[in-house]
C-alpha positions as CSV (number, residue, x, y, z in Angstrom):
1,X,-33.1,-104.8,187.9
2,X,-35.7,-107.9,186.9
3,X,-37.6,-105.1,185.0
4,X,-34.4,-103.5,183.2
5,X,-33.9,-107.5,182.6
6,X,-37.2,-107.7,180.7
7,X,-37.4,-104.6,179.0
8,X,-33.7,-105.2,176.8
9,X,-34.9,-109.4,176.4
10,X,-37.9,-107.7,174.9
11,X,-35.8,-105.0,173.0
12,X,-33.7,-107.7,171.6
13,X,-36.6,-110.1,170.4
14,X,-38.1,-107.1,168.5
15,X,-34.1,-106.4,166.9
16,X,-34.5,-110.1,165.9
17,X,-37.6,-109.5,163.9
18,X,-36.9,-106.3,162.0
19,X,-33.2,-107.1,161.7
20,X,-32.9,-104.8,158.3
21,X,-34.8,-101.7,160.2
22,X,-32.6,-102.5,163.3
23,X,-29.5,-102.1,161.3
24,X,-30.6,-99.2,159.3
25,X,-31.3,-97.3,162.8
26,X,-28.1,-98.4,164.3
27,X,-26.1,-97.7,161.2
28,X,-27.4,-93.8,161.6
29,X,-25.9,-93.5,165.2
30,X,-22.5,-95.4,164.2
31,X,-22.1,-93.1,160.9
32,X,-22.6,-89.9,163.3
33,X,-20.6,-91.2,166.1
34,X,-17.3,-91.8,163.2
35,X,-18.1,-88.2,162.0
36,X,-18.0,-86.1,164.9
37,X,-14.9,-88.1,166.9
38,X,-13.2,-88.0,163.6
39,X,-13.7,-84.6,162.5
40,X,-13.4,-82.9,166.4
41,X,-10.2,-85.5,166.7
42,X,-8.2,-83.8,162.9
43,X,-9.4,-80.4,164.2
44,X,-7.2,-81.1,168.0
45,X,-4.1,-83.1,166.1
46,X,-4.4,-80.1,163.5
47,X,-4.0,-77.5,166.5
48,X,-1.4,-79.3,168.2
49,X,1.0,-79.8,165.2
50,X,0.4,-76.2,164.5
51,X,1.5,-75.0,167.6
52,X,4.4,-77.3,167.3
53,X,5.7,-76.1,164.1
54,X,4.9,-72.7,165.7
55,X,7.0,-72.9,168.9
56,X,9.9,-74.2,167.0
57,X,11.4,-71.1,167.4
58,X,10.6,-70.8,171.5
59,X,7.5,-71.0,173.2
60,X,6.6,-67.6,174.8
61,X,9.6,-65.9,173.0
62,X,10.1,-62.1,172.5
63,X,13.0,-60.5,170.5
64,X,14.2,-57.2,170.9
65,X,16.3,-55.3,168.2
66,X,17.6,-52.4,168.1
67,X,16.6,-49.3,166.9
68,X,16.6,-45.1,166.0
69,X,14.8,-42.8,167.9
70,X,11.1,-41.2,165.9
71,X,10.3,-39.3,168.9
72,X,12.3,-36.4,170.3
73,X,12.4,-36.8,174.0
74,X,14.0,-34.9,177.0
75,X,15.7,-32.3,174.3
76,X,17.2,-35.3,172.6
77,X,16.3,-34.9,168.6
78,X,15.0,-38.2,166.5
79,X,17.0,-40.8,164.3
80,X,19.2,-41.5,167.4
81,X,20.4,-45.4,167.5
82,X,19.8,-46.7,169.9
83,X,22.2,-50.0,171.2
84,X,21.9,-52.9,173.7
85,X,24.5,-53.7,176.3
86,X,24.7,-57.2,177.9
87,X,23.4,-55.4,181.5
88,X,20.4,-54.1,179.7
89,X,19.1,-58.1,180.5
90,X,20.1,-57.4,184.2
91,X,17.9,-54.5,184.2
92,X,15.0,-55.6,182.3
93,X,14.9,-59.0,184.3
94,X,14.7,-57.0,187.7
95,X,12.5,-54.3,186.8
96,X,9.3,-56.3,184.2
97,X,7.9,-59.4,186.3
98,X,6.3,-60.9,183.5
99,X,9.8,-61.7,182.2
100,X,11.1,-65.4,183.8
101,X,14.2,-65.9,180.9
102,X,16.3,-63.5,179.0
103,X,19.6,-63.8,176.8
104,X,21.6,-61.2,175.2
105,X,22.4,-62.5,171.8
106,X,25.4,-61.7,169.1
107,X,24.6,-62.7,165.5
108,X,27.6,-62.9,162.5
109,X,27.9,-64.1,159.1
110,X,31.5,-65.9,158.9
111,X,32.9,-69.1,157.4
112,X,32.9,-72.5,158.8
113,X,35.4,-74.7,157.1
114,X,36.0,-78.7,158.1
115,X,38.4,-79.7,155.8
116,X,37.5,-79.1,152.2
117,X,34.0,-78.3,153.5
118,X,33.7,-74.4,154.0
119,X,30.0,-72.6,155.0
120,X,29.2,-69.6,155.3
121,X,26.6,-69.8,158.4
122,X,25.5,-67.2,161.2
123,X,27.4,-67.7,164.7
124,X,25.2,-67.1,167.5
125,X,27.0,-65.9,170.8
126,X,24.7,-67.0,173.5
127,X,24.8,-67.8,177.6
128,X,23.4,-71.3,178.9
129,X,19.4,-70.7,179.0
130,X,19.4,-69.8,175.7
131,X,18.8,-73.2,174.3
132,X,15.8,-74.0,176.6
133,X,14.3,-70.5,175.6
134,X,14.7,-71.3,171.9
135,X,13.9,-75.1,172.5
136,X,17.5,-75.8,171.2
137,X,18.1,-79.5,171.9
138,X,21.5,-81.2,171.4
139,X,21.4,-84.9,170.4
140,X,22.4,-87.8,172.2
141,X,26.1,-87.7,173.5
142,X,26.6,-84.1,172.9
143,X,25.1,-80.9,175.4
144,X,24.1,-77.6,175.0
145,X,26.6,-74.3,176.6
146,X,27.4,-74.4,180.4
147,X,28.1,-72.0,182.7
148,X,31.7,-73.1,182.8
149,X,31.7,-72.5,179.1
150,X,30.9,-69.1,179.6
151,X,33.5,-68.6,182.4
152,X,36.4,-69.9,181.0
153,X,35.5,-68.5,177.5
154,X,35.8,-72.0,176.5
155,X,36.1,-72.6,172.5
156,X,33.1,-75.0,172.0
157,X,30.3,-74.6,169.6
158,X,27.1,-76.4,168.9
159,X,25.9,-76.7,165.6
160,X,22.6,-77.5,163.5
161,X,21.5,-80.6,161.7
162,X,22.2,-78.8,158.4
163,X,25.5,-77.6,159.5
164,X,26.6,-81.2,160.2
165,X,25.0,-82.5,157.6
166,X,27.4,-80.5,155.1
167,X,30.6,-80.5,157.1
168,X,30.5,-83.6,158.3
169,X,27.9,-86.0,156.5
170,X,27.2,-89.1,158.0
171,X,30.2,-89.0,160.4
172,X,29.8,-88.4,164.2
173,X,30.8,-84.8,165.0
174,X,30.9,-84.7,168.5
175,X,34.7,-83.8,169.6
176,X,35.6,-82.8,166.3
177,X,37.2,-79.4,165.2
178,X,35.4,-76.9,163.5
179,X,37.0,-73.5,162.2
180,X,35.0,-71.0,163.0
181,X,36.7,-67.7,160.8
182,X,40.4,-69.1,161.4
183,X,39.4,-69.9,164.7
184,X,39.0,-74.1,166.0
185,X,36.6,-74.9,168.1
186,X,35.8,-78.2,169.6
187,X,31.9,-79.6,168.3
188,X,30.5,-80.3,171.8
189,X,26.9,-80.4,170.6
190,X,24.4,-81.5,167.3
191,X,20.9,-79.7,167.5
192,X,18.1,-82.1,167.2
193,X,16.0,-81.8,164.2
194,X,12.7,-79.4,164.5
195,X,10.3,-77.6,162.7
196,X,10.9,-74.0,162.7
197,X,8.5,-72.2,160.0
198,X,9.8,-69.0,161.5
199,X,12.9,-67.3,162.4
200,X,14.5,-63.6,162.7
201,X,17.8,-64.3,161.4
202,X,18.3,-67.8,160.0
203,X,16.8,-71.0,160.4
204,X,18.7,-73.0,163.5
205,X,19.2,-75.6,161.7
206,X,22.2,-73.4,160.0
207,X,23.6,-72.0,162.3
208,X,26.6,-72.5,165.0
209,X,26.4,-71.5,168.4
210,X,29.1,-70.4,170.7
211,X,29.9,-69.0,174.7
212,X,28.8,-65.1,174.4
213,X,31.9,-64.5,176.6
214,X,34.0,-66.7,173.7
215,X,32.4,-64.3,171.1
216,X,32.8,-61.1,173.1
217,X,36.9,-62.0,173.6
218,X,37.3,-62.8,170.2
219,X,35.3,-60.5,167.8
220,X,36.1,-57.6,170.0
221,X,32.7,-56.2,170.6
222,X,30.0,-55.2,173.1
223,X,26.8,-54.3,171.6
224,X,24.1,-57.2,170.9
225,X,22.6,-57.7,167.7
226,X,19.2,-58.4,169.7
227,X,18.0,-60.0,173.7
228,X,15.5,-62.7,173.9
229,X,13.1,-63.1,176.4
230,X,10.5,-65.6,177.5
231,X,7.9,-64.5,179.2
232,X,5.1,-66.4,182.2
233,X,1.9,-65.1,180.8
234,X,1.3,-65.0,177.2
235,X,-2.1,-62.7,177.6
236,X,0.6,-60.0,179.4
237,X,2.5,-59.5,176.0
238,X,1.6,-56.1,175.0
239,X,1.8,-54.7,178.6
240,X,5.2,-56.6,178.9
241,X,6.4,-55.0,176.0
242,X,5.7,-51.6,177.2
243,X,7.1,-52.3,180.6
244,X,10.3,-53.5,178.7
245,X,10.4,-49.9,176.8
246,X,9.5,-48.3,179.9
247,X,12.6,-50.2,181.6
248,X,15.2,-49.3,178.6
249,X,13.9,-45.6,178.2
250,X,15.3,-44.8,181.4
251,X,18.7,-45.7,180.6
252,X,18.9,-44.3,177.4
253,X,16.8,-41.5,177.3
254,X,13.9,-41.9,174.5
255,X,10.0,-42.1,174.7
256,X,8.6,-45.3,176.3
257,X,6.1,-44.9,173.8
258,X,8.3,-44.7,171.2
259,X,8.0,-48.4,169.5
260,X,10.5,-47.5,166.8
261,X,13.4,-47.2,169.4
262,X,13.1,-50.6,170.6
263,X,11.5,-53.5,168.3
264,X,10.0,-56.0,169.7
265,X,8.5,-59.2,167.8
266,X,6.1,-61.1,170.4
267,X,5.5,-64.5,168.8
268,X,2.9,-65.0,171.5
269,X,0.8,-62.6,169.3
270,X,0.2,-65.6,166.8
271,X,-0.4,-67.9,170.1
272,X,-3.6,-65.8,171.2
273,X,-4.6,-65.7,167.5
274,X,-4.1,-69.0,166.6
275,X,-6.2,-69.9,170.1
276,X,-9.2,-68.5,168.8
277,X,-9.0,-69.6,165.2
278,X,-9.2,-73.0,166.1
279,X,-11.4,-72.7,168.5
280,X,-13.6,-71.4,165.6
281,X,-12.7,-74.8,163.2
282,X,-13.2,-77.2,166.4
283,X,-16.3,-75.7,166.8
284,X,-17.3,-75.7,162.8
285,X,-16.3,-79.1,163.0
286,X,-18.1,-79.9,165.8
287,X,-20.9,-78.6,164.2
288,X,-20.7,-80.5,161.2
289,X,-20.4,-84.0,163.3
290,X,-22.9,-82.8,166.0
291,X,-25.8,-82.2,162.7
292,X,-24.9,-85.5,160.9
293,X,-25.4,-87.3,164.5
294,X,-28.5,-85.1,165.4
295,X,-29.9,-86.3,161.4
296,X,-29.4,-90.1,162.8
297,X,-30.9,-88.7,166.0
298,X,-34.1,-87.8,164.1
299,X,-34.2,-91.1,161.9
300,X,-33.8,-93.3,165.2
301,X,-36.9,-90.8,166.7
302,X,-38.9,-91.8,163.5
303,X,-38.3,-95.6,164.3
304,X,-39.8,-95.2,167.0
305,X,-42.4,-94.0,166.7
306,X,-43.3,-96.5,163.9
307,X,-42.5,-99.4,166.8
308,X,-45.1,-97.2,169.0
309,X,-47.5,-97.8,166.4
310,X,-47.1,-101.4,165.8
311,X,-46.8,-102.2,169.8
312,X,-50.1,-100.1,170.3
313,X,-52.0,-103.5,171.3
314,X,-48.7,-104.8,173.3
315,X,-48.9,-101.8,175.0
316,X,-52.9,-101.7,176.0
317,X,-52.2,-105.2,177.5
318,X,-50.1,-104.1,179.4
319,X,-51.3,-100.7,181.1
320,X,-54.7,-103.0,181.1
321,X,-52.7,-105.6,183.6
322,X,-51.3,-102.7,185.9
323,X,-48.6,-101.3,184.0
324,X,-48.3,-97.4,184.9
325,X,-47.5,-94.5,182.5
326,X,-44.7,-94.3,183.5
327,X,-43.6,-97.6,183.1
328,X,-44.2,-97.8,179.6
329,X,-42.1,-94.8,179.1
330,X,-39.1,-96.2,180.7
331,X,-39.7,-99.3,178.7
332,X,-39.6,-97.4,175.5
333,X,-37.3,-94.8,176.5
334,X,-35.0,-97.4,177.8
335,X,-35.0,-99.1,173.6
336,X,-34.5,-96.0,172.2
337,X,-31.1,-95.3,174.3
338,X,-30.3,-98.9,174.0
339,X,-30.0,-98.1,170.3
340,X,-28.3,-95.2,170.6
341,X,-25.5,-96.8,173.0
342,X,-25.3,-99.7,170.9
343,X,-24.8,-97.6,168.2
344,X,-22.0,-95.3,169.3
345,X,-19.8,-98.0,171.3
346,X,-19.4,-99.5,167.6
347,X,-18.7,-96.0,166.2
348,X,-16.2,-95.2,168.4
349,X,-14.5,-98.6,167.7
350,X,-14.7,-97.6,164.2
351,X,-13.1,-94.3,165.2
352,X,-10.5,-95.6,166.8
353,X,-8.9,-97.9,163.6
354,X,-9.8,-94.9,161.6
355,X,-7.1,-92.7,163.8
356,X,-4.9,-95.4,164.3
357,X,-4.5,-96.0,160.5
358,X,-4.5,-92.4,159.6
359,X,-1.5,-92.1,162.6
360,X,0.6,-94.2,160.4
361,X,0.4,-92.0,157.5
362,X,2.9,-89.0,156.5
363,X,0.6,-86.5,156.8
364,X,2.0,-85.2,160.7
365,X,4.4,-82.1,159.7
366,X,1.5,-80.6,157.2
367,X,-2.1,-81.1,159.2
368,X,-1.1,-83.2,162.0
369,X,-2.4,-86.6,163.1
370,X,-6.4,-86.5,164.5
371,X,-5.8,-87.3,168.5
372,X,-8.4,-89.3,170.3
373,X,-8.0,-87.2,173.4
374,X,-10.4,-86.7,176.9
375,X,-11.7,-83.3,174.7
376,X,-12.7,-85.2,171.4
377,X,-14.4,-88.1,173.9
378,X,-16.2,-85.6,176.0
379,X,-17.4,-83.6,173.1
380,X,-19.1,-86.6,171.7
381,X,-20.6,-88.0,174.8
382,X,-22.2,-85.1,175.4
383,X,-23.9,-85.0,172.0
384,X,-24.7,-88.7,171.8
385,X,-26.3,-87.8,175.5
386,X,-28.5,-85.3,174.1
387,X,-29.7,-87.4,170.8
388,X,-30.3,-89.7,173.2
389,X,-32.7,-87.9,175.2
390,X,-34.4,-86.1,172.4
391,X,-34.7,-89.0,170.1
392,X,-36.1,-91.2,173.1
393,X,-38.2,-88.7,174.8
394,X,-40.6,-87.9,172.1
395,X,-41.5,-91.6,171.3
396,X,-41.9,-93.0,174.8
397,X,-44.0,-89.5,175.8
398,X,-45.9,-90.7,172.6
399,X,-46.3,-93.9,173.8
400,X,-47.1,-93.9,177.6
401,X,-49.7,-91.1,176.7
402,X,-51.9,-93.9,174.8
403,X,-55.5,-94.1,175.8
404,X,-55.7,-97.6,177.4
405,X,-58.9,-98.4,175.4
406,X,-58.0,-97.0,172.2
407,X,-55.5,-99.5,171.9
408,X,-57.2,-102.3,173.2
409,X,-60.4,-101.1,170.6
410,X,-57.6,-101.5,167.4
């Protein structure tokens, strides 16, 4: 400890000295350190806000819709429709594993009238897990469909921001009637805002929900206009989707491997994409910080070996009075990461006021906001690390590998 003590008193007299190459060595290591936390830290907020505005239309979500038949099968000819049932969701959820949430789903274009105020939106017929699948979340004081809803074909309807927005404006539209067609319904719910850059019918935020069973009763029909699911493992899409086909084929008689008969749009598709493109940018990124660190790195390196050479005589005196080779290269391997921690504890304070004030700008919905998370730290302490030791080992091998009376001789 007495000899740690002595080696940074030293270090800190010889900062003293050269005060302008000090800073200039120092200023490297903080100008890498901003670049690499920075950069690594837009790359993670950029990811995350991506995947946000991604999973605004569900997170794991597949839709189904139905289709004809481009494969004869069983004597059955092509160009067959083929049409989805509410216990097609029953069956599929027992027989493909991989499927944890499903909903049936009836879509239809019809007016919505609050006084003068008269939309034409898509009403949504829906059962209760719906609105977690599709991240559907009413505002405060209203609720999403219930299983009472659904039993007592209750006639309630939750509607999107936009909706309420035009019928009712700045007025609270909870309990308030809505006709739906010629049909009032009491306003039980208002959909949080969300990003949704994606749909497969119309945006939520224009739409009105309702009880399926309501729907069924009043519009007098039985086939869906599509079924949702939400599946456990995104990597298990494709075979899920082919277990799906296999399930349905049964029932209705058409080639599993006929794709045509049964449509299926996995969004998780994008997910696995999406993983390794920015995987690829945090990496490019990482790149970019890790070189302009590793460039400090090599001008810290080049310090010292100048201080080597000016110390030659310091250091004769003191391998002359007992000092041991490898004393001298902890001594000067010790500086060298002294330099470099110095240098990076002030570069990630400069980091962190350079996230905080680009966090208060409204940049969030288009790239995101850079995230100072465990990942960005442990990326760049890992780097600084290795600077460290290359910048530090070089010089102090340099050093402790002095011939004794060479420097004494100069």
């Amino acid at each position: 400890m007495e000899k740690f003590r002595t080696i940074i008193s030293e270090f800190i007299v010889d900062l003293r000295a050269q005060k302008l190459r000090a800073f200039l060595t120092m200023f490297g290591i903080i100008w890498g350190t901003v670049a690499i936390v920075v950069l690594v830290a837009f790359g993670v907020g950029f990811k995350k806000q991506t995947a946000s505005n991604m999973h605004g239309i569900g997170e794991g979500i597949a839709i189904m819709f139905p289709g004809k038949t481009t494969k004869p099968w069983a004597g059955y000819g092509i160009g067959r429709p083929i049409s989805y049932v509410q216990e097609d969701t029953k069956l599929i959820s027992s027989q493909v594993p991989n499927v944890f949430a499903i909903s049936p789903e009836f879509n239809k274009r019809t007016t919505a009238r609050v006084g003068e105020n008269i939309l034409n939106p898509t009403v949504s017929g829906v059962n209760v897990v719906y609105g977690e699948m599709r991240n559907i979340i009413a505002e405060a004081g209203g609720r999403f469909i219930n299983i009472l809803d659904l039993q007592d074909r209750r006639r309630v309807a939750v509607i999107g921001d936009k909706v309420k927005e035009f019928l009712y404006g700045d007025q609270n539209a909870i309990g308030k009637t809505v006709f739906i067609g010629q049909v009032p319904f009491m306003i039980i719910g208002v959909m949080q805002k969300k990003t949704q850059p994606s749909s497969y019918n119309s945006r939520d935020q224009d739409r009105i929900f309702i009880p399926i069973s309501t729907f069924a009763s009043i519009y007098g029909t039985i086939h869906l206009s599509d079924i949702i699911y939400q599946i456990k493992d995104p990597r298990l899409g494709e075979e899920t989707e082919k277990e799906v086909r296999a399930s349905l084929s049964k029932r209705y008689k058409f080639d599993p491997t006929d794709e045509d008969a049964v449509g299926i749009w996995d969004t998780t598709n994008f997910d696995r994409l999406s993983f390794y493109m920015f995987l690829g940018i945090n990496i490019f990124l990482g790149l970019i910080g890790s070189f302009t660190l590793g460039v400090a790195g090599l001008g810290v390196a080049n310090i010292m070996f100048i201080v080597v050479q000016e110390r030659i005589k310091e250091i004769g005196v003191k391998r002359a009075v007992g000092a041991t080779k490898t004393n001298i290269l902890f001594q000067f391997f010790t500086e060298t990461f002294f330099i470099v921690f110095t240098g990076s504890v002030i570069g990630f304070i400069i980091s962190y006021g350079i996230i905080a004030l680009l966090s208060m700008m409204p940049i969030k919905e288009y790239v995101g906001t850079p995230e100072l998370s465990f990942e960005v730290v442990g990326i760049t302490i890992f780097v600084l690390i290795t600077v460290g030791l290359l910048s530090g080992l070089m010089p102090a091998r340099r050093a402790s590998n002095i011939d004794v009376v060479e420097c004494l001789r100069t």
